[in-house]
C-alpha positions in Angstrom: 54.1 -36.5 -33.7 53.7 -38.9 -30.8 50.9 -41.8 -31.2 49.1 -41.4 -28.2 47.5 -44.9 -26.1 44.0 -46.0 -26.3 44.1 -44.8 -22.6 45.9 -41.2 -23.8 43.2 -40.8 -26.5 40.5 -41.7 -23.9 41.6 -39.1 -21.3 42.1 -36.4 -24.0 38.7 -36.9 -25.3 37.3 -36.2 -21.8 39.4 -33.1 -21.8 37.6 -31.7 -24.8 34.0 -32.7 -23.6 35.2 -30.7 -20.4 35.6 -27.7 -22.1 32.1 -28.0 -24.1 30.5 -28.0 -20.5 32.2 -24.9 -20.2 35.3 -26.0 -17.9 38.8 -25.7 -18.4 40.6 -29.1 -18.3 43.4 -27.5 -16.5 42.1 -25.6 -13.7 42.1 -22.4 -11.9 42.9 -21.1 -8.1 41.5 -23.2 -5.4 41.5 -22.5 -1.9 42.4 -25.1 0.1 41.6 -24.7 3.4 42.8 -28.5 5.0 45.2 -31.2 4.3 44.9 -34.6 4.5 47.6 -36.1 7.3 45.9 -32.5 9.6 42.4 -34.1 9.1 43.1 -37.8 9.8 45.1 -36.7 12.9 42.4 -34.3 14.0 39.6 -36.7 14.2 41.5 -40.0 14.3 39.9 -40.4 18.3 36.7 -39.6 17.4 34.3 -42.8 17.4 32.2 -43.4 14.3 28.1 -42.5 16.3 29.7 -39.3 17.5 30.2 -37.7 14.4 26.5 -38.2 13.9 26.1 -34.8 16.6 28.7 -33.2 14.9 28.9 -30.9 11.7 32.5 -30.5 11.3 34.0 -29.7 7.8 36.8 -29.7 5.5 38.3 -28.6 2.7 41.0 -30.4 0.6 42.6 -30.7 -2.5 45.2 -33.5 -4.6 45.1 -35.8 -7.0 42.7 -38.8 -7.4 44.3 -42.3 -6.3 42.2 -44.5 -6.0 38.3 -45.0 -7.2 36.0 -47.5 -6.2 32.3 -46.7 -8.3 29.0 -48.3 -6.7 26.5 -46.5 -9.5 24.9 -43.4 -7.7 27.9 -43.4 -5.0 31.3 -43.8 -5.0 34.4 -43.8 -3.1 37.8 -42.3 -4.1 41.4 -41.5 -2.6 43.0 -38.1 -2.9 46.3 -37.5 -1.9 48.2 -33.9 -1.5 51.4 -33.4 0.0 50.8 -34.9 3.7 49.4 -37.9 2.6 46.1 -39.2 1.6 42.3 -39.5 2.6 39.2 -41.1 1.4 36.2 -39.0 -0.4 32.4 -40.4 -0.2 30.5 -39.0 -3.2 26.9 -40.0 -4.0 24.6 -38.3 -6.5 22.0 -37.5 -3.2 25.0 -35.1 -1.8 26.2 -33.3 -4.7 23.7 -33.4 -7.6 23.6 -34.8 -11.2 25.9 -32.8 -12.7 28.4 -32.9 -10.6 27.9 -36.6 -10.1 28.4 -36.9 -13.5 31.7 -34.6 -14.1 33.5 -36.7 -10.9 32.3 -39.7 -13.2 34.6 -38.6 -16.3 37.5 -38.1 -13.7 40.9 -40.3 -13.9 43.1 -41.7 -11.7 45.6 -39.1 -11.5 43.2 -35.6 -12.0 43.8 -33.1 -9.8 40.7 -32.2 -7.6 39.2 -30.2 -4.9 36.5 -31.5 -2.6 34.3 -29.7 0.6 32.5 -32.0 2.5 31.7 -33.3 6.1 34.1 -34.8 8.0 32.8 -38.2 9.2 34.2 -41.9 9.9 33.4 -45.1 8.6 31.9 -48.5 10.3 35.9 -49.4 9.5 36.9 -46.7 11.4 38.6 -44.9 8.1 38.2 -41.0 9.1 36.4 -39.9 5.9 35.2 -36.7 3.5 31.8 -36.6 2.8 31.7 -35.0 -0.4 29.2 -31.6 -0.5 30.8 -29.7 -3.1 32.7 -31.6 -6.3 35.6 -29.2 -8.3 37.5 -30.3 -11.2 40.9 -29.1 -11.3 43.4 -30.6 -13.9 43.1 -33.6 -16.0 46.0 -36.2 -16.7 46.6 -37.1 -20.0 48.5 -39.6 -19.1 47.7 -42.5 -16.9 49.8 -43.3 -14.5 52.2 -46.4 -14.0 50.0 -49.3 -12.0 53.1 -50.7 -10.5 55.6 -47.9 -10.6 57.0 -49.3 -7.4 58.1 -52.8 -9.1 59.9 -51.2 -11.9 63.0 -53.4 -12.5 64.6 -50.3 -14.0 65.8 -48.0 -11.4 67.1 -45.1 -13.7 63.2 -45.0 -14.7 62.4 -43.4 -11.0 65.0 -41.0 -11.6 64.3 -39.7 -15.0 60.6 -39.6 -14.1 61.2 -38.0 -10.8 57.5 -36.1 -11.0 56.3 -39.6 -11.2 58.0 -41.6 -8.5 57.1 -39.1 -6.0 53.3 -38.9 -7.1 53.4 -42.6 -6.0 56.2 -43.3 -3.8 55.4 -42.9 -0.4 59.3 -43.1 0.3 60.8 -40.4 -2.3 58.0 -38.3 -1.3 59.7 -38.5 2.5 63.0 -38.3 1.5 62.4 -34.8 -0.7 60.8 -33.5 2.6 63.5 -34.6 4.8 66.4 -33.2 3.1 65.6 -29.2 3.6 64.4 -30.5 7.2 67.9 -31.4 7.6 69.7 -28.7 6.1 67.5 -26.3 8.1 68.7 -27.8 11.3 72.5 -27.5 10.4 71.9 -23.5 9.1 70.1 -23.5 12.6 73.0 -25.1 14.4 75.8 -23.2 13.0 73.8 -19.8 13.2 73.5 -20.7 17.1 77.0 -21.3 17.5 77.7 -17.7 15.7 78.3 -19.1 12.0 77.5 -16.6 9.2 76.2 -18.5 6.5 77.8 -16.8 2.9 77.4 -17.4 -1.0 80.4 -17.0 -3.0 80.8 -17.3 -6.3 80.3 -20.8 -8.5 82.1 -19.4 -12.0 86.0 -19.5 -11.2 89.1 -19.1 -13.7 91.7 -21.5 -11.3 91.4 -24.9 -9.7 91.8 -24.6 -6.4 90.5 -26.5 -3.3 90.7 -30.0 -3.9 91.6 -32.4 -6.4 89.2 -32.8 -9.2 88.7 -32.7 -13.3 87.0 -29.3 -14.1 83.8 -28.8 -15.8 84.8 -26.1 -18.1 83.0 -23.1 -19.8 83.6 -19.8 -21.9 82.6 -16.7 -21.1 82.0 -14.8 -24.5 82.1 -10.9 -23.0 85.7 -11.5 -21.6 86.5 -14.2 -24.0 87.9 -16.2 -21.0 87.9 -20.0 -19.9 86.2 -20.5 -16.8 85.5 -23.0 -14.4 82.3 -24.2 -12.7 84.0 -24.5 -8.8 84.9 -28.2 -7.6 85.3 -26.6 -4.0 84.5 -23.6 -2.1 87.8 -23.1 -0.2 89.4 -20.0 -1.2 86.6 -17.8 -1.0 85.6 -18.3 2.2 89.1 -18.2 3.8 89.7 -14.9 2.3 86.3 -13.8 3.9 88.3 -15.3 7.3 91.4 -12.7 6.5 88.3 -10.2 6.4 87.7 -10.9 10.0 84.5 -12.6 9.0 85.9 -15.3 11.4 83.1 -18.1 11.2 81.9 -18.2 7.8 80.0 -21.6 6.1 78.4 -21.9 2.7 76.3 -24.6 1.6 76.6 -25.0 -2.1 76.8 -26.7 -5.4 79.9 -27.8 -6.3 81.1 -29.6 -10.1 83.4 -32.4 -10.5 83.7 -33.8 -14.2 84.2 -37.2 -13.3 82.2 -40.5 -13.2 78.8 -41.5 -11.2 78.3 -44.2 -9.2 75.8 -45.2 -5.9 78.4 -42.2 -4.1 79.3 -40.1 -6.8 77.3 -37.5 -9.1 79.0 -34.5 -11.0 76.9 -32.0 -9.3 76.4 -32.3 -5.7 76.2 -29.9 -2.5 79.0 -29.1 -0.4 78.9 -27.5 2.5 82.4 -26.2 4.1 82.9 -24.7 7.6 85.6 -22.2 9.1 86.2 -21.2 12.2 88.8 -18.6 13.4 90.9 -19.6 16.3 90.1 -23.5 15.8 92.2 -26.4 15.2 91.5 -30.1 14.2 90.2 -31.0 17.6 87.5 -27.6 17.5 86.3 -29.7 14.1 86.4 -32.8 15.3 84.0 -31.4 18.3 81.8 -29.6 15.9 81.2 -32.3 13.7 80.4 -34.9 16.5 77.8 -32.2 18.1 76.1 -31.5 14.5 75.3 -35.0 13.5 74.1 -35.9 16.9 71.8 -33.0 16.8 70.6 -33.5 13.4 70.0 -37.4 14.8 67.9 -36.4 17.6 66.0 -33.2 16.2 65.0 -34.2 13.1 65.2 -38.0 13.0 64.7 -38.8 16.9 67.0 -41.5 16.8 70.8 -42.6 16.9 70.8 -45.6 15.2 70.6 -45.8 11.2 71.0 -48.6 8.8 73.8 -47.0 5.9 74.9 -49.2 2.9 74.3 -52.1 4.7 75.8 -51.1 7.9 73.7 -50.1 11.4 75.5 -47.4 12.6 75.2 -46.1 16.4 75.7 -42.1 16.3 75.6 -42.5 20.0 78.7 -41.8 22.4 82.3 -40.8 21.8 83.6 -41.4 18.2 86.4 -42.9 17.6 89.7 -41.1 16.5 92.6 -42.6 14.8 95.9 -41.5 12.8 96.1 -42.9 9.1 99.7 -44.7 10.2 98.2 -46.4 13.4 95.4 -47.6 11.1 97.5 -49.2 8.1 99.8 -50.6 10.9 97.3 -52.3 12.3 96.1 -54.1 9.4 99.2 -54.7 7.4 102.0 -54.7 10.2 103.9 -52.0 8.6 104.7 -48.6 10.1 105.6 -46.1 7.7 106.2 -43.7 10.6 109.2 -45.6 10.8 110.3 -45.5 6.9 112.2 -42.8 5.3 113.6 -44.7 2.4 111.2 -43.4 -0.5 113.1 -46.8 -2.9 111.9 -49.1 0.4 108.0 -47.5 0.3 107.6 -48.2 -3.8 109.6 -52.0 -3.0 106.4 -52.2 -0.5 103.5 -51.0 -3.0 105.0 -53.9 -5.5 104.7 -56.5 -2.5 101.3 -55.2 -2.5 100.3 -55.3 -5.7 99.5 -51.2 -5.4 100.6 -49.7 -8.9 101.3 -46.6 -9.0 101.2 -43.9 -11.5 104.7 -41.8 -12.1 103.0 -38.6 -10.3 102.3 -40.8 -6.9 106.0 -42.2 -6.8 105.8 -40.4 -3.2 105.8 -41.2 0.4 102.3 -39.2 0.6 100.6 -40.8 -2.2 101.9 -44.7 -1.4 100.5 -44.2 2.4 97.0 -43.3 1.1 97.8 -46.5 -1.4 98.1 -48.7 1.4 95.0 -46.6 3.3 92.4 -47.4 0.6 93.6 -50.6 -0.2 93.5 -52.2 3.4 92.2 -49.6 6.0 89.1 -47.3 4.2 86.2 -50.3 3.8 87.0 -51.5 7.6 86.1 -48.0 8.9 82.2 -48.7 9.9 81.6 -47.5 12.9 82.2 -43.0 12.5 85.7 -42.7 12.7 87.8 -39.6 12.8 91.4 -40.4 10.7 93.4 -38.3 10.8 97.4 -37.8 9.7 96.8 -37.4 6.2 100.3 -37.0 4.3 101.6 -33.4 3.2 101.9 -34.5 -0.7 97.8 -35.1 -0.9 97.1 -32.2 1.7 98.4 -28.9 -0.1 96.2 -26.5 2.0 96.7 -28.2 5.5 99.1 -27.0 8.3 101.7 -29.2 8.7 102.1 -31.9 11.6 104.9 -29.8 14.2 106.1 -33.6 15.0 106.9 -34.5 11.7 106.7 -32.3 8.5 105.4 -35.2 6.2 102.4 -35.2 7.9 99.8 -32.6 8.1 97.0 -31.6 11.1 94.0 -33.1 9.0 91.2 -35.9 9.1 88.5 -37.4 7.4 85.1 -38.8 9.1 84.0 -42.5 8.1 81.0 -43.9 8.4 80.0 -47.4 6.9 83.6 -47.5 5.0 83.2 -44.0 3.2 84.4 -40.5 3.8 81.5 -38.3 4.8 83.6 -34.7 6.0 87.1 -33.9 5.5 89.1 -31.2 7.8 91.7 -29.4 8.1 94.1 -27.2 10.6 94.1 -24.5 8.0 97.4 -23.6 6.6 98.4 -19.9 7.2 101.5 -19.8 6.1 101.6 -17.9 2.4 105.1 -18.7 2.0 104.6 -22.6 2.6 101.1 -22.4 1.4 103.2 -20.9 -2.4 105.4 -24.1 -2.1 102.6 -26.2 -1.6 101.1 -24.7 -5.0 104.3 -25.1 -6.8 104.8 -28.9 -5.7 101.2 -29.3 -7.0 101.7 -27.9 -10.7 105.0 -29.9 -10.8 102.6 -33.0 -9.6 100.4 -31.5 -13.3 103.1 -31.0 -15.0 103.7 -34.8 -14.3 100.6 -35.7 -15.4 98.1 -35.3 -12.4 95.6 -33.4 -14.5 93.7 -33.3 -10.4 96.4 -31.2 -9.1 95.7 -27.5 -8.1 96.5 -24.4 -10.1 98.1 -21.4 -7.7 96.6 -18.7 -6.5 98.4 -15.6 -6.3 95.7 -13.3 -4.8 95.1 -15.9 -2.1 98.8 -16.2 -1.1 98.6 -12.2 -1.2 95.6 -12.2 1.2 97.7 -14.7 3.3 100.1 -12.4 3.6 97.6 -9.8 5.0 97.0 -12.6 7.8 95.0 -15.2 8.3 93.8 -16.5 12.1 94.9 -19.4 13.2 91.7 -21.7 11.8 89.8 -25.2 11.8 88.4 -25.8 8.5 85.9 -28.6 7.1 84.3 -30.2 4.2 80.9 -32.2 4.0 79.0 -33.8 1.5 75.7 -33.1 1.6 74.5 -35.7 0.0 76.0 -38.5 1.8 75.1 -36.5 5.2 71.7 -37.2 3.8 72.0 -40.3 2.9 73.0 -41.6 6.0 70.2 -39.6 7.9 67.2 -41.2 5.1 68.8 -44.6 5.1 69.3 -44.6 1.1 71.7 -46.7 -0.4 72.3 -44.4 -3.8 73.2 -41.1 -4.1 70.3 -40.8 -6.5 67.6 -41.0 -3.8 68.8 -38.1 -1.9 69.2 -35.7 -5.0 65.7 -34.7 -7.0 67.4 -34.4 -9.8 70.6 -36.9 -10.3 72.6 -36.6 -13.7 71.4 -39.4 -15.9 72.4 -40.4 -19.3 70.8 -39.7 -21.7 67.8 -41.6 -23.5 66.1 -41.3 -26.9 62.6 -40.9 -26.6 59.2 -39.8 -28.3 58.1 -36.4 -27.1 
C-alpha cells in the first residue's frame, strides 16, 4: 500500500466530502460549447467599456491552473487543449454553494464553467463565472516546477504530466499528425496509394538490423516484429499497384540514444517508372511543402545547426565526398589488400565481415565525411556490398544507383533505384547470408517468394526510406528523439504504485 502525502490525503478527503454532497469526484458528460485560444481570439479587439453593452457568453471546460482567492471572489486559470483563460468567480454570481464547492477545488481538477465573456482594466479577455461544475478531482498535486526538472527521463515517463504543463510538448504532440497529414495529403495528390502491410514477419529482410523476436504458439513458429517495410510493398508494385507508401512502425533491437529508439515510424515510398533522380525530386518537393504548409517557414534550428530548406539541394557521390576530405579516390583503387592497408593508416578497424571494398568506403564515409553534411545533402554512390536491394551503377558494378539525405550531419531518408533483377537480386541474398554466416548477425535472410514475384516482373522503380521521427524532429526543432515520440522506450524504474 502506497503512503500517500499530507497533500494526497488532503485532496482525497475533499473527494469523499464531495460525494456526501451528493457529487461524484470523478465527473460526468459535459458539454462544452467553447475553447479557450477560440475565445481569447474572438474578443481579443474588443475594448474593456464595450463589453459593458454586450451579453456575449461562453462555455468552457479544463483543468484548474492557477487560483488567486480574494474571500467572496476569486480568480482562477483553466486550461483545455488550445490553451488557457482566466475565470472570475464571486459568491454574488454564482451562489453559496457553489461558491463553496469551487472553494474545495485543486489545482489540477478538472472543471466546467458558463459565464459572460468580458475583459479586464489589464485588458486580460476574461470568463465571468454564472454557472460553477465540478468535474474530476486530482489526487495528486501536481509538480510546481515540472519545467526545471534536472531529470529529463522524468518528462518522458510521466508523459500525462509534462504535457498538462508544458506549453512546448503540448505543441509538439499537435504538430506531429499536422505533419504527417500533409505528407498522406501530398503523396495522395501526386497519385500515391497509402497501404498497411503486415508488422509480424518470419525473415529479415529490408535493411540491416537485430530482430525483435516473438513466438507464435498456434503455428508454433518464430517470428519477427518487421525492421523495414520493403518487401511488401514492392510485391504490391509487381501487382501493378504502381505508387504505393505506408507509414508505419517499424522494430529494431538495438540501443537508444538522442536519434535512436527500438520502435519508431517509417515511412517508405515507391513509385513505378522512377529512378533516383524521380526520389530525389520528390523528397526535395515534400519537405518544402511540409516547411511552408504547416510550419510557414524555411529555416529551422536542428541539433545545433540552422538549416535553410530553401533552394536547390545539394547532390553529391559518396567517392567525391571522401575525396575531398581525405585526398583519396577509391574510384581509382581496385586492390582490396591496398583499401584494408588504408583503413590501418586510418585507424578504421574493421570486423572480418567488412574486409570489403563496400564496407571500408562507408568506413572512411562515417569517419571523415557523415558529421560535415549540414546543410540537406543528397549522397549518393553507396557501395554494392551494403546495398543488397539497389540496382547497380551501369558505370561501374561496385557501385549501386542509391542515396541518402543529410541534414545537420545525420541521415534523414534513404533511396534507392530499385533492383529488378531476381537473378542478381538471389546473388545479392546469397552474398548477404555468407556476410551472416561470417558473423554479421545484421545481414538479410533470402526471400524466395520475393525473387519469385521478381520473376513475374517488377517496373522499373524509385524507392525511399524516411524516418519519421527525425522528419519531425527537424520540423519541431527538438534535439532528442524522445520529444517527438509520446511514448519513447524508457528503462525501467522501481516504484511505489
Amino acid at each position: 500500500m502506497r503512503n500517500f502525502t499530507e497533500q494526497e490525503l488532503v485532496r482525497r478527503e475533499k473527494a469523499a466530502k464531495l460525494k456526501t454532497l451528493g457529487l461524484d469526484p470523478f465527473g460526468h458528460k459535459y458539454n462544452r460549447e467553447d475553447y479557450a485560444l477560440l475565445v481569447k481570439e474572438k474578443y481579443q479587439d474588443v475594448d474593456h467599456d464595450e463589453f459593458e453593452n454586450m451579453s456575449d457568453t461562453a462555455k468552457v471546460a479544463g483543468r484548474i491552473m492557477f487560483i488567486r482567492r480574494m474571500g467572496k471572489a476569486s480568480f482562477f486559470t483553466i486550461k483545455d487543449k488550445t490553451g488557457s483563460i482566466q475565470i472570475y468567480i464571486s459568491i454574488n454570481d454564482v451562489g453559496e454553494d457553489a461558491y463553496n464547492l469551487f472553494k474545495m477545488a485543486d489545482i489540477g481538477d478538472i472543471v466546467g464553467v458558463y459565464g459572460k465573456v468580458m475583459k479586464t482594466k489589464t485588458g486580460e479577455v476574461t470568463i465571468k463565472c454564472l454557472e460553477y461544475t465540478h468535474l474530476v478531482k486530482a489526487l495528486r498535486p501536481l509538480p510546481e516546477k515540472f519545467h526545471g526538472l534536472t531529470d529529463k527521463e522524468e518528462r518522458y515517463r510521466r508523459r500525462y504530466v509534462d504535457l498538462i504543463v508544458n506549453d512546448d510538448s503540448k505543441k509538439v504532440a499537435f504538430m506531429r499528425p499536422k505533419i504527417i497529414r500533409c505528407i498522406q495529403k501530398f503523396l495522395d495528390n501526386q497519385g500515391f496509394v497509402e497501404v498497411e502491410t503486415p508488422i509480424l514477419t518470419t525473415l529479415l529482410t529490408g535493411a540491416a538490423a537485430r530482430p525483435f523476436t516473438a513466438h507464435h504458439n498456434a503455428q508454433d513458429l518464430d517470428m519477427h516484429l518487421r525492421i523495414a517495410l520493403e518487401l511488401n510493398l514492392k510485391r504490391l508494385l509487381v501487382g501493378g499497384m504502381e505508387r504505393v507508401y505506408e507509414i508505419g512502425r517499424t522494430f529494431r533491437n538495438e540501443g537508444m540514444d538522442s536519434m535512436h529508439n527500438p520502435e519508431f515510424t517509417m515511412m517508405e515510398v515507391y513509385q513505378a517508372y522512377s529512378d533516383l533522380e524521380g526520389m530525389m525530386d520528390l523528397t526535395e518537393n515534400m519537405y518544402k511543402t511540409i516547411a511552408e504548409e504547416v510550419c510557414g517557414k524555411t529555416v529551422f534550428h536542428f541539433l545545433g545547426k540552422d538549416i535553410d530548406l530553401s533552394g536547390k539541394w545539394k547532390r553529391v557521390s559518396m567517392i567525391d565526398a571522401i575525396k575531398d576530405k581525405t585526398g583519396i579516390d577509391f574510384k581509382e583503387i581496385d586492390d582490396l589488400e591496398k583499401c584494408i592497408d588504408l583503413a590501418k593508416e586510418h585507424e578504421i578497424e574493421l570486423e572480418e565481415h567488412e574486409k570489403q571494398y563496400g564496407h571500408i568506403v562507408n568506413k572512411f564515409f562515417e569517419k571523415y565525411v557523415e558529421e560535415t553534411l549540414i546543410e540537406p545533402t543528397f549522397l549518393y554512390g553507396h557501395p554494392i556490398e551494403i546495398s543488397p536491394l539497389t540496382k547497380k551503377d551501369p558505370n561501374d558494378s561496385r557501385f549501386t544507383q542509391r542515396f541518402e539525405l543529410f541534414i545537420s550531419g545525420h541521415e534523414c531518408a534513404n533511396a534507392y533505384t530499385e533492383l529488378n533483377d531476381p537473378d542478381d537480386q538471389l546473388e545479392r541474398f546469397e552474398a548477404q547470408l555468407k556476410e551472416k554466416d561470417m558473423g554479421n548477425d545484421e545481414a538479410n535472410d533470402i526471400d524466395m517468394d520475393f525473387i519469385e514475384a521478381l520473376e513475374y516482373g517488377m517496373p522499373p522503380t524509385g524507392g525511399i526510406g524516411y524516418g519519421i521521427d527525425r522528419l519531425i524532429m527537424l520540423f519541431t526543432e527538438q534535439e532528442s528523439i524522445r520529444d517527438v515520440l509520446l511514448f519513447p522506450t524508457m528503462k525501467e524504474k522501481n516504484r511505489d504504485i
